[in-house]
LOSE-360110 format. One record per residue (C-alpha): x negated, y negated, z; residue in one letter. Coordinates in steps of 0.5 Angstrom, whole numbers, plus 500, padded with zeros to 3 digits. Example, Ala and Ser with C-alpha at 12.3 -4.5 7.8 and 13.67 -1.06 7.14 Angstrom:
REM residues 2
475/509/516/a
473/502/514/s
***
This chain:
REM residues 404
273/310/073/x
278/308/078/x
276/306/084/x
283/303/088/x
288/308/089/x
293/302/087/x
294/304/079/x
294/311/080/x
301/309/084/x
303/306/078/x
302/312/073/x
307/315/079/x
311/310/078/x
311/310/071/x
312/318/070/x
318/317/074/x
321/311/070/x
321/316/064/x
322/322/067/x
328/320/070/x
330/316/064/x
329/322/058/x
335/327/059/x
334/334/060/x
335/340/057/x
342/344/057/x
339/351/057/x
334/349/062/x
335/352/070/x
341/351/072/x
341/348/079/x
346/348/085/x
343/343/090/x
343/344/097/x
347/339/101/x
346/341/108/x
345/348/112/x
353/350/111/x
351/350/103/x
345/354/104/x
349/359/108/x
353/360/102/x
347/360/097/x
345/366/102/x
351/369/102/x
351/370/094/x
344/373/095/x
347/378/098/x
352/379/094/x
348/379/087/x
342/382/091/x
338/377/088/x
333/372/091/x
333/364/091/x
329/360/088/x
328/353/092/x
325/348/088/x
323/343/094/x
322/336/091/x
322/329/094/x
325/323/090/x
318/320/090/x
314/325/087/x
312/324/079/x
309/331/078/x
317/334/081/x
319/329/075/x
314/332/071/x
317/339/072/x
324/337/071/x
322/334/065/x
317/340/062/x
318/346/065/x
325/347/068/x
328/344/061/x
325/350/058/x
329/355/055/x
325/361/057/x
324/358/063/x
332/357/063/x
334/364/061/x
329/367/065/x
331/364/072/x
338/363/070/x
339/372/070/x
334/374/076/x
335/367/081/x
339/364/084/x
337/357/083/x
337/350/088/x
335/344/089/x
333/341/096/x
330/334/097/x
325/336/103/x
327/329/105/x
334/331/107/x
335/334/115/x
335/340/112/x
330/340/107/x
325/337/113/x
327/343/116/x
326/348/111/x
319/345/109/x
317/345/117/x
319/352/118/x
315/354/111/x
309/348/113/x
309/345/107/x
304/340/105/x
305/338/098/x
309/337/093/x
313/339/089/x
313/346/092/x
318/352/090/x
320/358/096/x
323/365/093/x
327/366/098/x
331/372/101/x
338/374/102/x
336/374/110/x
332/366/109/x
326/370/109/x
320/366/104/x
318/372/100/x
313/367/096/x
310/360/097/x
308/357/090/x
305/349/090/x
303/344/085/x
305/342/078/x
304/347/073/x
306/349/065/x
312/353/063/x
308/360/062/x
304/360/069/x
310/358/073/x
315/364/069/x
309/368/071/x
309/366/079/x
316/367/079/x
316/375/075/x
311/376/082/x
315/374/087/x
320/379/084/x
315/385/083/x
313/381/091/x
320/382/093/x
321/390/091/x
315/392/094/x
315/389/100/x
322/392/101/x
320/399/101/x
313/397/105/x
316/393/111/x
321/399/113/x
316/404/112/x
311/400/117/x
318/400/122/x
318/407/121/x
311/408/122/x
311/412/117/x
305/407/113/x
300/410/110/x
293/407/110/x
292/407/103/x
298/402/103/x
297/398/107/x
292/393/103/x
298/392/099/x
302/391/105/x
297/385/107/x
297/382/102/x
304/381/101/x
305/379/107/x
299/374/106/x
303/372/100/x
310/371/105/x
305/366/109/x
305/372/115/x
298/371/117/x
300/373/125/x
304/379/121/x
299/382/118/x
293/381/124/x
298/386/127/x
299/391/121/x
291/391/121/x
290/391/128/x
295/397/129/x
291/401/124/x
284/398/126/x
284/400/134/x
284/407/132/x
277/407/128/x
271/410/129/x
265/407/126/x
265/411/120/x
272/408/118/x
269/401/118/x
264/402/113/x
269/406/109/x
270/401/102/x
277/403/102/x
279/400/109/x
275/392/108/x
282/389/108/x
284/392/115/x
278/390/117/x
278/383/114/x
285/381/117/x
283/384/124/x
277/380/124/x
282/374/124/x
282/375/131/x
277/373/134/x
278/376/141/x
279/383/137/x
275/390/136/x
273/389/129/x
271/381/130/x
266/384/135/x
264/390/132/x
262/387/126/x
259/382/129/x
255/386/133/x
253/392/127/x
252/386/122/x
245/389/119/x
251/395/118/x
255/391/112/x
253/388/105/x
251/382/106/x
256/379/101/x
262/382/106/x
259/380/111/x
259/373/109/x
267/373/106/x
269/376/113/x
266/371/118/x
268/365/112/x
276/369/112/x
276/369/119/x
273/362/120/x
278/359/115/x
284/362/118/x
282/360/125/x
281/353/123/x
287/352/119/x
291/356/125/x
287/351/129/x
290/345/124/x
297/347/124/x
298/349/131/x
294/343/133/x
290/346/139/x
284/344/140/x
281/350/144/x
281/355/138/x
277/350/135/x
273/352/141/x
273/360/140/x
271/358/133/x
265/355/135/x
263/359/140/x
264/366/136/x
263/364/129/x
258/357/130/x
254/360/135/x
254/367/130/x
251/362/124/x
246/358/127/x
239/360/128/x
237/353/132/x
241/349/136/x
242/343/131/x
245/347/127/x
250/349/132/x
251/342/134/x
251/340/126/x
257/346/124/x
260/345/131/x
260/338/128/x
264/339/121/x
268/344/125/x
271/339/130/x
271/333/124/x
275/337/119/x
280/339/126/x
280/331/128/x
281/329/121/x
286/334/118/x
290/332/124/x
289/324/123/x
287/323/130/x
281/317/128/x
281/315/135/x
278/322/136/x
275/323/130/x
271/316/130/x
269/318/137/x
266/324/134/x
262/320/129/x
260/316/133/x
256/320/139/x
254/325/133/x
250/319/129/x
247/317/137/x
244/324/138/x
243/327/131/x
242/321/126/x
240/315/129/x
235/313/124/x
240/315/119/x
241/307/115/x
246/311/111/x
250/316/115/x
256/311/116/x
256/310/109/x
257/317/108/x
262/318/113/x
265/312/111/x
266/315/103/x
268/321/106/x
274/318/109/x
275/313/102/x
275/320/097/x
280/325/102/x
284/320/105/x
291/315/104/x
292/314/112/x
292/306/113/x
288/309/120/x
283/312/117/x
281/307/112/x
281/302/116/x
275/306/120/x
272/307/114/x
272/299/112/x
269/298/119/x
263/302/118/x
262/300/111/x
263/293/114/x
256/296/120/x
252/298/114/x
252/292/110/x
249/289/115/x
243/293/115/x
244/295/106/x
248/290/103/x
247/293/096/x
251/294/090/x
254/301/092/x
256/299/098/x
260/293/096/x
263/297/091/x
265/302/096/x
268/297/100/x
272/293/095/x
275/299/093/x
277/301/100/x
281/294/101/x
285/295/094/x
287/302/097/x
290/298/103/x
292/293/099/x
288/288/101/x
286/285/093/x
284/278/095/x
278/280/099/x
277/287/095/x
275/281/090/x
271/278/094/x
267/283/094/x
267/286/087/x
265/279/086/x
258/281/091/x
257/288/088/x
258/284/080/x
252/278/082/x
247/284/084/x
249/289/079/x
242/291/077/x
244/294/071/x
249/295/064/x
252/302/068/x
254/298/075/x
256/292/071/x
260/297/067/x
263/300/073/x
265/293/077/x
269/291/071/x
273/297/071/x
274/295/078/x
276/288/077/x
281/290/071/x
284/295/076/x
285/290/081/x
288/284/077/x
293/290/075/x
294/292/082/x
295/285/084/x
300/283/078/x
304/289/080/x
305/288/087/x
***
Protein backbone atom coordinates (compact mmCIF):
# COMPACT_ATOMS: atom_id res chain seq x y z
CA UNK A 1 0.00 0.00 0.00
CA UNK A 2 1.73 3.08 -0.56
CA UNK A 3 0.84 5.78 1.47
CA UNK A 4 3.80 8.78 0.52
CA UNK A 5 4.14 9.97 -3.12
CA UNK A 6 7.96 9.69 -2.69
CA UNK A 7 8.54 6.02 -3.65
CA UNK A 8 6.61 6.39 -6.59
CA UNK A 9 9.32 9.17 -7.70
CA UNK A 10 11.64 6.37 -7.51
CA UNK A 11 10.07 3.92 -9.53
CA UNK A 12 10.01 6.87 -12.38
CA UNK A 13 13.47 7.63 -11.54
CA UNK A 14 14.27 3.90 -11.99
CA UNK A 15 12.27 3.31 -15.47
CA UNK A 16 14.14 6.19 -16.64
CA UNK A 17 17.63 4.98 -15.62
CA UNK A 18 17.02 1.46 -17.36
CA UNK A 19 15.04 2.74 -20.28
CA UNK A 20 17.67 5.36 -21.15
CA UNK A 21 20.36 2.61 -20.60
CA UNK A 22 18.80 -0.34 -22.73
CA UNK A 23 19.15 0.32 -26.56
CA UNK A 24 16.55 0.71 -28.73
CA UNK A 25 15.62 -1.22 -31.38
CA UNK A 26 16.62 -0.37 -35.39
CA UNK A 27 13.34 -1.27 -37.13
CA UNK A 28 11.67 0.66 -34.76
CA UNK A 29 10.16 4.37 -35.54
CA UNK A 30 12.48 6.51 -37.28
CA UNK A 31 12.33 9.70 -35.66
CA UNK A 32 13.59 13.16 -36.74
CA UNK A 33 13.38 15.68 -33.66
CA UNK A 34 12.13 19.12 -33.98
CA UNK A 35 14.77 21.56 -32.82
CA UNK A 36 12.61 24.65 -33.29
CA UNK A 37 10.02 26.30 -35.38
CA UNK A 38 12.20 26.62 -38.67
CA UNK A 39 12.65 22.68 -38.28
CA UNK A 40 8.86 22.33 -38.13
CA UNK A 41 8.09 24.38 -41.08
CA UNK A 42 10.22 21.79 -43.01
CA UNK A 43 8.70 18.94 -41.51
CA UNK A 44 5.44 20.45 -42.60
CA UNK A 45 6.69 21.35 -46.01
CA UNK A 46 7.37 17.54 -46.53
CA UNK A 47 3.73 16.75 -45.48
CA UNK A 48 2.83 18.22 -48.22
CA UNK A 49 5.08 17.05 -50.40
CA UNK A 50 4.45 13.40 -49.71
CA UNK A 51 0.96 14.08 -48.55
CA UNK A 52 1.34 12.48 -45.45
CA UNK A 53 0.31 13.26 -41.92
CA UNK A 54 2.93 13.87 -38.78
CA UNK A 55 3.22 11.96 -36.07
CA UNK A 56 4.41 14.09 -33.12
CA UNK A 57 5.69 12.06 -30.28
CA UNK A 58 5.16 14.93 -27.41
CA UNK A 59 7.52 13.94 -24.46
CA UNK A 60 9.70 15.54 -21.68
CA UNK A 61 12.86 14.16 -20.28
CA UNK A 62 11.29 13.41 -16.91
CA UNK A 63 8.48 11.59 -18.13
CA UNK A 64 9.00 7.45 -17.37
CA UNK A 65 5.98 6.34 -19.16
CA UNK A 66 7.62 8.58 -22.50
CA UNK A 67 10.75 6.34 -21.75
CA UNK A 68 8.54 3.38 -21.41
CA UNK A 69 7.15 4.13 -25.14
CA UNK A 70 10.73 4.40 -26.23
CA UNK A 71 11.53 1.36 -25.09
CA UNK A 72 8.33 -1.04 -25.63
CA UNK A 73 6.21 0.15 -28.32
CA UNK A 74 8.27 2.68 -30.81
CA UNK A 75 11.03 -0.02 -30.97
CA UNK A 76 8.48 -2.50 -32.11
CA UNK A 77 9.05 -3.69 -35.76
CA UNK A 78 5.49 -3.34 -36.76
CA UNK A 79 5.02 -0.46 -35.05
CA UNK A 80 8.25 0.64 -36.89
CA UNK A 81 7.09 -0.45 -40.29
CA UNK A 82 3.59 0.88 -39.91
CA UNK A 83 4.53 4.63 -39.19
CA UNK A 84 7.69 4.58 -40.85
CA UNK A 85 5.53 4.03 -44.52
CA UNK A 86 2.35 6.23 -43.61
CA UNK A 87 3.88 8.91 -41.13
CA UNK A 88 6.22 11.33 -41.03
CA UNK A 89 7.69 10.74 -37.64
CA UNK A 90 9.19 13.70 -35.02
CA UNK A 91 10.16 13.98 -31.65
CA UNK A 92 9.63 17.34 -29.56
CA UNK A 93 10.61 17.99 -26.01
CA UNK A 94 7.22 19.86 -24.66
CA UNK A 95 9.62 21.63 -22.62
CA UNK A 96 11.65 23.14 -25.47
CA UNK A 97 10.01 27.08 -26.42
CA UNK A 98 8.45 25.60 -29.43
CA UNK A 99 7.36 22.34 -27.62
CA UNK A 100 5.88 24.65 -24.81
CA UNK A 101 4.11 26.36 -27.66
CA UNK A 102 2.79 23.56 -29.48
CA UNK A 103 1.39 21.88 -26.02
CA UNK A 104 -0.24 25.19 -25.09
CA UNK A 105 -1.97 25.65 -28.70
CA UNK A 106 -3.14 21.95 -28.37
CA UNK A 107 -3.84 22.20 -24.27
CA UNK A 108 -1.99 19.41 -23.50
CA UNK A 109 -2.20 18.29 -19.61
CA UNK A 110 -0.29 14.99 -19.52
CA UNK A 111 2.42 13.24 -20.83
CA UNK A 112 3.46 11.41 -22.98
CA UNK A 113 1.21 12.97 -25.46
CA UNK A 114 1.15 12.02 -29.54
CA UNK A 115 -0.59 14.77 -32.18
CA UNK A 116 -1.22 13.54 -36.02
CA UNK A 117 -0.76 16.65 -37.56
CA UNK A 118 -1.72 17.94 -40.83
CA UNK A 119 0.27 19.35 -43.69
CA UNK A 120 -1.57 22.96 -42.69
CA UNK A 121 -0.29 22.46 -38.62
CA UNK A 122 -3.82 21.31 -38.07
CA UNK A 123 -4.08 18.25 -35.02
CA UNK A 124 -6.15 15.83 -36.81
CA UNK A 125 -5.82 13.76 -33.63
CA UNK A 126 -4.81 14.05 -29.93
CA UNK A 127 -3.97 10.55 -28.13
CA UNK A 128 -2.69 10.51 -24.36
CA UNK A 129 -0.95 8.20 -21.84
CA UNK A 130 1.20 5.33 -22.10
CA UNK A 131 -0.08 2.27 -24.08
CA UNK A 132 1.03 -1.53 -25.91
CA UNK A 133 2.04 -1.54 -29.44
CA UNK A 134 -1.31 -3.00 -30.59
CA UNK A 135 -3.84 -0.15 -29.08
CA UNK A 136 -1.11 2.52 -30.13
CA UNK A 137 -0.96 1.11 -34.10
CA UNK A 138 -4.89 1.16 -33.72
CA UNK A 139 -4.78 4.82 -32.75
CA UNK A 140 -2.74 5.72 -35.46
CA UNK A 141 -4.85 3.37 -38.39
CA UNK A 142 -7.78 6.09 -36.89
CA UNK A 143 -6.09 9.11 -37.33
CA UNK A 144 -5.57 8.10 -40.84
CA UNK A 145 -9.13 6.97 -41.58
CA UNK A 146 -10.00 10.73 -39.16
CA UNK A 147 -7.80 12.38 -41.82
CA UNK A 148 -9.31 11.21 -45.19
CA UNK A 149 -12.86 11.78 -44.11
CA UNK A 150 -12.69 14.78 -42.57
CA UNK A 151 -11.29 16.14 -45.66
CA UNK A 152 -14.02 15.48 -47.83
CA UNK A 153 -16.47 16.41 -44.79
CA UNK A 154 -14.79 19.94 -44.08
CA UNK A 155 -15.15 21.19 -47.78
CA UNK A 156 -18.37 20.18 -47.87
CA UNK A 157 -19.76 21.88 -44.63
CA UNK A 158 -17.91 25.40 -46.80
CA UNK A 159 -19.69 24.64 -49.65
CA UNK A 160 -22.81 24.12 -47.77
CA UNK A 161 -23.47 21.31 -49.37
CA UNK A 162 -23.42 18.77 -45.74
CA UNK A 163 -26.07 16.50 -45.63
CA UNK A 164 -27.54 16.07 -42.13
CA UNK A 165 -27.11 12.39 -42.33
CA UNK A 166 -23.46 13.41 -42.20
CA UNK A 167 -23.07 15.63 -40.04
CA UNK A 168 -22.95 12.88 -36.86
CA UNK A 169 -19.79 12.21 -38.67
CA UNK A 170 -18.48 15.31 -39.23
CA UNK A 171 -19.24 16.19 -35.08
CA UNK A 172 -17.32 13.80 -33.90
CA UNK A 173 -14.34 14.23 -36.24
CA UNK A 174 -14.40 17.54 -35.29
CA UNK A 175 -14.46 16.25 -31.53
CA UNK A 176 -11.52 14.22 -32.10
CA UNK A 177 -9.17 17.29 -33.68
CA UNK A 178 -10.41 19.06 -30.31
CA UNK A 179 -12.72 21.55 -32.09
CA UNK A 180 -15.26 21.50 -29.54
CA UNK A 181 -16.48 25.56 -30.64
CA UNK A 182 -16.29 24.01 -34.51
CA UNK A 183 -18.89 21.59 -34.03
CA UNK A 184 -21.22 23.88 -31.46
CA UNK A 185 -21.24 25.97 -34.78
CA UNK A 186 -21.87 22.93 -37.31
CA UNK A 187 -24.66 21.75 -34.80
CA UNK A 188 -26.28 25.18 -34.23
CA UNK A 189 -26.26 25.81 -38.15
CA UNK A 190 -28.44 22.89 -38.52
CA UNK A 191 -30.31 23.05 -35.15
CA UNK A 192 -31.88 26.79 -35.78
CA UNK A 193 -33.88 25.36 -38.58
CA UNK A 194 -35.65 22.64 -36.58
CA UNK A 195 -39.10 22.26 -35.90
CA UNK A 196 -40.05 20.27 -33.05
CA UNK A 197 -40.44 16.88 -34.65
CA UNK A 198 -36.69 17.39 -35.49
CA UNK A 199 -35.87 17.29 -32.00
CA UNK A 200 -37.30 14.10 -30.92
CA UNK A 201 -35.97 12.38 -34.19
CA UNK A 202 -33.11 9.47 -33.02
CA UNK A 203 -31.32 10.40 -36.03
CA UNK A 204 -30.50 14.31 -34.96
CA UNK A 205 -29.23 13.53 -31.09
CA UNK A 206 -26.00 14.20 -32.01
CA UNK A 207 -26.91 18.16 -33.19
CA UNK A 208 -28.76 18.34 -30.72
CA UNK A 209 -26.43 17.29 -27.93
CA UNK A 210 -23.49 19.47 -29.41
CA UNK A 211 -26.09 22.49 -29.72
CA UNK A 212 -26.76 21.91 -26.27
CA UNK A 213 -23.29 22.82 -25.09
CA UNK A 214 -24.51 26.38 -25.64
CA UNK A 215 -26.07 27.31 -22.72
CA UNK A 216 -27.65 30.34 -24.11
CA UNK A 217 -28.88 28.45 -27.38
CA UNK A 218 -32.08 27.13 -28.96
CA UNK A 219 -31.97 23.61 -28.32
CA UNK A 220 -30.36 24.05 -24.47
CA UNK A 221 -33.72 25.79 -23.73
CA UNK A 222 -35.50 23.58 -25.64
CA UNK A 223 -34.82 20.57 -24.12
CA UNK A 224 -34.93 21.98 -21.14
CA UNK A 225 -38.21 23.07 -21.43
CA UNK A 226 -39.98 19.86 -22.96
CA UNK A 227 -37.90 17.33 -20.74
CA UNK A 228 -41.04 14.94 -19.94
CA UNK A 229 -40.64 15.13 -24.19
CA UNK A 230 -37.24 12.95 -24.11
CA UNK A 231 -35.96 9.63 -22.91
CA UNK A 232 -34.95 9.99 -19.46
CA UNK A 233 -31.45 8.50 -20.20
CA UNK A 234 -30.96 11.07 -23.20
CA UNK A 235 -32.00 13.49 -21.17
CA UNK A 236 -29.64 12.95 -18.36
CA UNK A 237 -26.32 12.30 -20.95
CA UNK A 238 -27.35 15.66 -22.73
CA UNK A 239 -27.67 18.01 -19.53
CA UNK A 240 -24.02 16.00 -17.98
CA UNK A 241 -22.49 16.40 -21.96
CA UNK A 242 -23.26 20.00 -21.47
CA UNK A 243 -22.24 20.64 -18.02
CA UNK A 244 -18.84 18.84 -18.49
CA UNK A 245 -18.16 20.92 -21.52
CA UNK A 246 -18.89 24.27 -20.01
CA UNK A 247 -16.95 23.14 -17.08
CA UNK A 248 -14.13 21.99 -18.66
CA UNK A 249 -14.27 25.61 -20.96
CA UNK A 250 -14.79 27.09 -17.86
CA UNK A 251 -11.12 25.36 -16.49
CA UNK A 252 -9.13 26.02 -19.77
CA UNK A 253 -10.18 29.64 -20.31
CA UNK A 254 -10.11 30.46 -16.60
CA UNK A 255 -13.40 32.34 -16.60
CA UNK A 256 -15.47 32.35 -13.52
CA UNK A 257 -18.52 33.35 -15.00
CA UNK A 258 -19.26 30.48 -16.99
CA UNK A 259 -19.24 28.56 -14.09
CA UNK A 260 -21.91 31.20 -13.28
CA UNK A 261 -23.93 30.15 -16.36
CA UNK A 262 -23.51 26.58 -15.04
CA UNK A 263 -24.86 26.91 -12.39
CA UNK A 264 -27.67 29.08 -12.84
CA UNK A 265 -28.89 26.80 -16.08
CA UNK A 266 -27.76 23.34 -15.51
CA UNK A 267 -27.50 23.43 -10.99
CA UNK A 268 -30.55 25.30 -10.78
CA UNK A 269 -32.18 22.36 -13.38
CA UNK A 270 -30.86 19.48 -10.92
CA UNK A 271 -31.91 20.60 -7.83
CA UNK A 272 -35.33 20.22 -6.28
CA UNK A 273 -34.38 21.87 -2.81
CA UNK A 274 -32.13 24.81 -2.33
CA UNK A 275 -29.46 22.72 -0.37
CA UNK A 276 -29.22 20.96 -3.20
CA UNK A 277 -28.37 23.64 -5.29
CA UNK A 278 -25.91 25.21 -3.09
CA UNK A 279 -24.45 21.63 -2.66
CA UNK A 280 -23.94 21.15 -6.65
CA UNK A 281 -23.13 24.68 -6.86
CA UNK A 282 -20.53 23.83 -4.48
CA UNK A 283 -18.84 20.96 -6.22
CA UNK A 284 -19.16 22.83 -9.20
CA UNK A 285 -17.30 26.02 -7.87
CA UNK A 286 -14.52 23.49 -6.05
CA UNK A 287 -13.71 21.42 -8.94
CA UNK A 288 -13.34 25.17 -10.71
CA UNK A 289 -10.93 26.39 -8.07
CA UNK A 290 -9.23 23.30 -7.70
CA UNK A 291 -8.44 22.26 -11.16
CA UNK A 292 -7.08 25.78 -11.36
CA UNK A 293 -4.78 25.73 -8.13
CA UNK A 294 -6.52 28.96 -6.84
CA UNK A 295 -6.40 27.41 -2.89
CA UNK A 296 -6.69 30.95 -1.33
CA UNK A 297 -10.25 30.68 -3.21
CA UNK A 298 -10.81 27.10 -2.92
CA UNK A 299 -10.19 27.19 0.96
CA UNK A 300 -12.49 30.16 1.06
CA UNK A 301 -14.89 28.18 -0.52
CA UNK A 302 -14.52 25.16 2.01
CA UNK A 303 -14.70 27.30 4.53
CA UNK A 304 -17.87 29.17 4.17
CA UNK A 305 -19.61 25.98 2.92
CA UNK A 306 -18.44 24.10 6.23
CA UNK A 307 -20.19 27.25 8.38
CA UNK A 308 -23.24 27.05 6.51
CA UNK A 309 -23.92 23.70 5.59
CA UNK A 310 -21.65 21.22 7.77
CA UNK A 311 -21.02 22.54 10.92
CA UNK A 312 -21.60 19.61 13.03
CA UNK A 313 -19.83 17.73 10.71
CA UNK A 314 -16.57 16.69 12.82
CA UNK A 315 -15.37 14.94 9.50
CA UNK A 316 -15.76 17.44 6.90
CA UNK A 317 -12.46 18.79 6.94
CA UNK A 318 -10.84 15.43 6.98
CA UNK A 319 -12.69 14.72 3.98
CA UNK A 320 -11.85 17.55 2.13
CA UNK A 321 -8.44 17.32 3.29
CA UNK A 322 -8.31 13.27 1.53
CA UNK A 323 -9.55 14.83 -1.45
CA UNK A 324 -6.95 17.22 -1.91
CA UNK A 325 -4.01 14.48 -0.63
CA UNK A 326 -5.44 11.63 -3.22
CA UNK A 327 -6.01 14.13 -6.45
CA UNK A 328 -3.10 16.59 -5.87
CA UNK A 329 0.82 17.20 -5.91
CA UNK A 330 0.69 20.92 -5.74
CA UNK A 331 2.77 22.01 -2.45
CA UNK A 332 -0.03 24.75 -2.18
CA UNK A 333 -2.49 22.51 -1.88
CA UNK A 334 -1.34 20.08 0.59
CA UNK A 335 -0.27 22.17 2.70
CA UNK A 336 -3.93 23.12 2.96
CA UNK A 337 -4.64 19.78 3.49
CA UNK A 338 -2.25 19.02 6.30
CA UNK A 339 -3.86 22.36 8.07
CA UNK A 340 -7.18 21.04 8.13
CA UNK A 341 -5.95 17.53 8.89
CA UNK A 342 -3.84 19.23 11.85
CA UNK A 343 -7.95 21.09 13.04
CA UNK A 344 -9.57 17.64 12.95
CA UNK A 345 -7.13 16.13 15.44
CA UNK A 346 -7.94 18.16 17.72
CA UNK A 347 -11.33 17.17 17.96
CA UNK A 348 -10.55 13.10 16.42
CA UNK A 349 -6.95 12.17 17.18
CA UNK A 350 -7.59 8.70 15.62
CA UNK A 351 -5.71 6.46 13.92
CA UNK A 352 -6.98 7.46 10.18
CA UNK A 353 -6.16 10.64 10.76
CA UNK A 354 -2.47 10.30 11.92
CA UNK A 355 -2.26 8.09 9.15
CA UNK A 356 -3.47 10.63 6.84
CA UNK A 357 -1.28 13.25 7.81
CA UNK A 358 1.77 11.14 7.87
CA UNK A 359 1.34 10.75 4.47
CA UNK A 360 0.76 14.32 3.38
CA UNK A 361 4.07 15.42 5.12
CA UNK A 362 5.90 12.61 3.10
CA UNK A 363 4.64 14.08 -0.11
CA UNK A 364 5.99 17.47 1.08
CA UNK A 365 8.94 15.79 1.98
CA UNK A 366 8.55 16.41 5.36
CA UNK A 367 9.98 12.63 6.56
CA UNK A 368 11.02 13.62 10.10
CA UNK A 369 7.51 14.83 11.25
CA UNK A 370 5.60 12.26 9.03
CA UNK A 371 7.45 9.74 11.29
CA UNK A 372 6.45 11.35 14.12
CA UNK A 373 3.15 10.93 13.27
CA UNK A 374 3.26 7.37 11.81
CA UNK A 375 4.81 6.63 15.34
CA UNK A 376 1.18 8.33 16.76
CA UNK A 377 -1.20 6.46 14.56
CA UNK A 378 1.30 3.00 15.15
CA UNK A 379 0.65 3.37 19.50
CA UNK A 380 -3.25 3.49 18.88
CA UNK A 381 -3.35 0.78 15.93
CA UNK A 382 -6.28 -1.10 17.04
CA UNK A 383 -5.96 -3.88 15.19
CA UNK A 384 -3.35 -6.30 12.75
CA UNK A 385 -4.91 -4.58 9.27
CA UNK A 386 -3.80 -0.96 10.58
CA UNK A 387 -0.73 -2.29 12.43
CA UNK A 388 0.08 -3.84 8.96
CA UNK A 389 -0.63 -0.52 7.25
CA UNK A 390 1.66 1.68 9.35
CA UNK A 391 4.49 -0.51 8.91
CA UNK A 392 4.30 -0.33 5.09
CA UNK A 393 4.24 3.39 5.96
CA UNK A 394 7.41 3.38 8.09
CA UNK A 395 9.50 1.37 5.33
CA UNK A 396 8.02 3.87 2.53
CA UNK A 397 9.25 6.51 4.39
CA UNK A 398 12.77 5.07 5.77
CA UNK A 399 13.13 4.45 1.69
CA UNK A 400 12.31 7.97 0.99
CA UNK A 401 14.47 9.40 3.33
CA UNK A 402 17.38 7.38 2.36
CA UNK A 403 16.92 8.47 -1.38
CA UNK A 404 16.77 11.80 -0.56
Amino acid sequence: MNFVKQPKNLLAALILFLSINIATHAEGIAFEEILGEENWKEVLSKSSENEKLIFVDLYTTWCGYCKMMDKNVFSDEGVGSYFNEQFINVKLDAETEFGAKLTTENKVSGFPTYLFVDKNGNTVKTVVGYMEAEEFLKAGKGSLTLWKNFSELDDAYKKGTLKKEQASEYLAALKEKGLEDKAIEVANSFVKSFKEDDYKHEANNDLVLYAGYDLEGTAFKYVLDNKDSFDADYLKSFVEASYNHNLMNAIATQDVTVIDKIVEKIVAYNSETDDELAQGEFYTRKIFYFQLGEWEKYSALINDYRNEYASTDDEFLFREAYSIIENSEDKKGLELAISWIEETEKEKPEFKVFLLHSYALGMVSEFEEALVYAKKAEDIAANEEEKQTINEVFGLLNKAMQAK
